[in-house]
N, C-alpha and C positions, 0 to 999 in steps of 0.2 A: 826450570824444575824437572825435576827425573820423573819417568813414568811408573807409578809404584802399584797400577793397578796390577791386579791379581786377579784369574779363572777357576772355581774349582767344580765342576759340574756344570749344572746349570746356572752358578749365581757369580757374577764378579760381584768382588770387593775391589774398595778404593785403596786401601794398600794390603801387605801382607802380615800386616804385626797385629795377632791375635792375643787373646787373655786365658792360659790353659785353666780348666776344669780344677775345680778346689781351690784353686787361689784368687777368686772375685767372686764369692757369692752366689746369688742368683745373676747379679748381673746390675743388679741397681744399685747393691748397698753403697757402693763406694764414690756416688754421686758426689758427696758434698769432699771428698778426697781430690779429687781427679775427674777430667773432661773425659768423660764415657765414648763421647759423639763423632771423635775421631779414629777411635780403632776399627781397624779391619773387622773386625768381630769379638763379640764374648761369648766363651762356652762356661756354662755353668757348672753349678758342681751338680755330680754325678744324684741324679734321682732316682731312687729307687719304689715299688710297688707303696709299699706302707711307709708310715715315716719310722729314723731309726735312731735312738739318740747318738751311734757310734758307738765305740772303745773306751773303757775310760782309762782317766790319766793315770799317767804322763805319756804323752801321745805325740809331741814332739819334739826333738831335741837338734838340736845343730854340730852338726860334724864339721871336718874341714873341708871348706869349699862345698858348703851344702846342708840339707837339714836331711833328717829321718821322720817321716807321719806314721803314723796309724791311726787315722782318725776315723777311720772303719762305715765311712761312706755317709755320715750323718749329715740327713735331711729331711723337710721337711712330711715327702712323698708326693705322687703323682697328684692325688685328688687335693691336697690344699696349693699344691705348684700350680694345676692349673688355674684355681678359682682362684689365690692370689698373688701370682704373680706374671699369669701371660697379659691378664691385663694393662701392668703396668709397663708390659712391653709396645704396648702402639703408642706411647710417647717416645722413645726413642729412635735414634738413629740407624745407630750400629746395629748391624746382625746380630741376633741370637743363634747359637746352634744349643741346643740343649743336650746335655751329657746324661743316657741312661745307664744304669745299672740292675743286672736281676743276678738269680742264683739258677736259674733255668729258663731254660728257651720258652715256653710258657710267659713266665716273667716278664720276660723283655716285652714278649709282643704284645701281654695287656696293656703294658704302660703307653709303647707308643701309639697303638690304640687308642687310648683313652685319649692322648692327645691330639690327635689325628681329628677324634672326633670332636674337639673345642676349637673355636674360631681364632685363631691365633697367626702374626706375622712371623713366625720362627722358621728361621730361614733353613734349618736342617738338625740332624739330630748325628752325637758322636755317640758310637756305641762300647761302653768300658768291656773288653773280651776280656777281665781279670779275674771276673769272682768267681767263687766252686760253683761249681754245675755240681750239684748234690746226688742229682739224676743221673750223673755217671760215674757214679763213686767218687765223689770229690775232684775228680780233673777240672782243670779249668781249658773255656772254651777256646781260650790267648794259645793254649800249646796242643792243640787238637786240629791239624788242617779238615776234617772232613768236619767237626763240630762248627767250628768256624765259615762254611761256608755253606751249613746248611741253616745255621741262625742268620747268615745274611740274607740269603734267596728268600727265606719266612718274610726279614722283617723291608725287604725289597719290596715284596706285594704288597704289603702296607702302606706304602709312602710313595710320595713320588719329589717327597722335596729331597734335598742332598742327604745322602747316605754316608758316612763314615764312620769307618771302623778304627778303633784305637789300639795298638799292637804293642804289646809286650815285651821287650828283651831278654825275660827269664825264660827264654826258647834256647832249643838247638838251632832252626833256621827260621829267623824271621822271615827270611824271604818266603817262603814257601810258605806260611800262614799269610803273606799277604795277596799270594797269588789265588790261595783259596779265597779271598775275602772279593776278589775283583771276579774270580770264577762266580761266588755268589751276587756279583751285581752291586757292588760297594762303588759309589762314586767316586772315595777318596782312601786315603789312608793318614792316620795320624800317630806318629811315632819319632818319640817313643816315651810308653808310659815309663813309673820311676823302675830304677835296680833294686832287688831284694837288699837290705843292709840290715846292721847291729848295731849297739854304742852299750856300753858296759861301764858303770860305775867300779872301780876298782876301789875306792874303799872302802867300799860295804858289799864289792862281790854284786850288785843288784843290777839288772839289766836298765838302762835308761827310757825306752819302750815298755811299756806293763805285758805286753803279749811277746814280748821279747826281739820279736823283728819288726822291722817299718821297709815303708819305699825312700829310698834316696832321692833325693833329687838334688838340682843348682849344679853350680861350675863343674863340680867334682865328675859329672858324668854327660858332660859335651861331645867328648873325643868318644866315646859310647854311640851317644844318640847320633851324629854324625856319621860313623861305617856302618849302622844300624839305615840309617833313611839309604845312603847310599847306595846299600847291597841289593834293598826294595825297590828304589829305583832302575837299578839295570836288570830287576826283573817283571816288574808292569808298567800297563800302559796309560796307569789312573793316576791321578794328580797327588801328593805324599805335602802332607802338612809334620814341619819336623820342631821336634820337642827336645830341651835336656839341657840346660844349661845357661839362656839366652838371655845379658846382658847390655848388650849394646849392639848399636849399628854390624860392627863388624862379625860379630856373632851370628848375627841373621846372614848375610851374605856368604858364610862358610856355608848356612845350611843349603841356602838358593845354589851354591855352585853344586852341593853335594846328592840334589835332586829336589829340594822342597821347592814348590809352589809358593807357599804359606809358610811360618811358624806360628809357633804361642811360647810367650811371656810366663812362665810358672814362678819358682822362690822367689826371684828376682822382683814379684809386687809387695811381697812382704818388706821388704827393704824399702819402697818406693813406690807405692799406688798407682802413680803417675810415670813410672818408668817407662811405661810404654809408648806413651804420646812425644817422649823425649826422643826414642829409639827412634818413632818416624821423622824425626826432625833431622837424626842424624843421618839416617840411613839416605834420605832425599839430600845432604848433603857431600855424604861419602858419595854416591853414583853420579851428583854433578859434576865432582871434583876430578872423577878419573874417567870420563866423560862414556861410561856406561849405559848410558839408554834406559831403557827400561827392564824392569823384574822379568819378565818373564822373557826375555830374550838371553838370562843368564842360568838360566836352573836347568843343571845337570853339568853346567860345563866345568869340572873339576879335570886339569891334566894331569894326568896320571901316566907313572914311565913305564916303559915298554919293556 
């Protein structure tokens, strides 16, 4: 068998095929679907201070080669996440990283606070840099290098389990936001969240989103999230978990060449719960097969002409 173990900070995992944020729950519901016990990790969906019901419909719609959300962050919030469901995480295997979300640097850091202060096995926390920072006229902290790396150094002192920050491709230079995000003390980097998109009814004229734009995600924005990990890649020195598209074995091993340590599994569970468990099945057989070694002996090596 191939060695599929994976490093991101302080914590290995046994392989690298993770559950992206918003497409599995908290992390449990999809027990009676699919073996939870063998993935690398689940990040949960993105919690926020208070709970919030989201956007209403129609909030998602499928394009080609991918969906469009606005599901507008709806969850529970911190104080019933923690009371009920870090509980139901010390029956489990797989890693938790829990996905926060605020609208101010404030925000963020009560939430991780608060869980900071619950007794809990959560193996680290991804932090969504997407929502308006209200406090600074609406910018959001994803396209703001000095925002960005002054919410990490805050929520650095807070924690000492794994830090990662999740980065945006609605930038000019990703890179450089994620150089400020290691500047701040980010253990990791996860990218890349979805692309801004549309979908339009044409005959009735009505947008297919109710707020008119959503995130893209699935196939359609691989070849994206792919020069996106890559470019952050040859410019830090912190371990890049990459997102955007990832269906299969071979899909994961574009991103490994392309710089990721890690991926996560996004649209791709809607289609398949258990897509993931299939992925490690195949991935430990593609690396037997062309007699590859192990993960991390491959991440970064993309040849590229001179």
């Amino acid at each position: 068998m191939a060695d599929l173990g994976t490093k991101i900070g302080i914590v290995d995992f046994e392989n690298p095929i993770f559950v992206a944020s918003g497409t599995y729950g908290y992390g449990t519901e999809v027990s009676e679907l699919a073996d939870i016990n063998d993935l690398g990790a689940i990040v949960t969906k993105s919690i926020t201070r208070y709970p919030r019901e989201g956007n209403p419909p129609p909030r998602i719609v499928e394009t080609p080669s991918g969906m469009l959300n606005s599901i507008g962050l709806a969850n529970i919030g911190v104080e019933a996440y923690i009371e009920t469901m870090i509980p139901l995480y010390e029956e489990l295997k797989t890693p938790i990283i829990m996905n926060i979300a605020g609208s101010t640097e404030a925000e963020y850091c009560e939430i991780l606070e608060m869980t900071e202060s619950a007794s809990s096995n959560i193996a680290g926390y991804e932090i969504n840099i997407s929502c308006p920072n209200v406090k600074a006229g609406g910018m959001e902290f994803g396209v703001d290098c000095d925002l960005t790396e002054q919410l990490t150094s805050r929520l650095r002192k807070l924690t000492e389990r794994l830090l990662i920050m999740k980065l945006s491709p609605n930038v000019t230079d990703i890179a450089a936001i994620g150089i400020a995000a290691e500047r701040g003390g980010a253990d990791a980097l996860s990218a890349i969240n979805t692309l801004v998109g549309m979908s339009i009814d044409t005959t009735n004229k009505e947008s297919n989103i109710h707020f008119g734009f959503g995130g893209l995600s699935g196939p359609a924005i691989k070849p994206v999230g792919l020069a996106c990990v890559h470019k952050v890649y040859q410019a830090v020195d912190i371990p890049l978990i990459g997102i955007g598209g990832i269906t299969c074995a071979n899909d994961v091993l574009e991103y490994v060449l392309a710089g990721a340590a890690a991926v996560q599994v996004g649209t791709a569970n809607y289609r398949d719960p258990d897509v993931g468990n299939s992925i490690i099945i195949e991935l430990d057989t593609l690396l037997d097969k062309n007699n590859m070694g192990s993960i991390l002996n491959l991440i970064g090596k993309v040849q590229l002409g001179s």
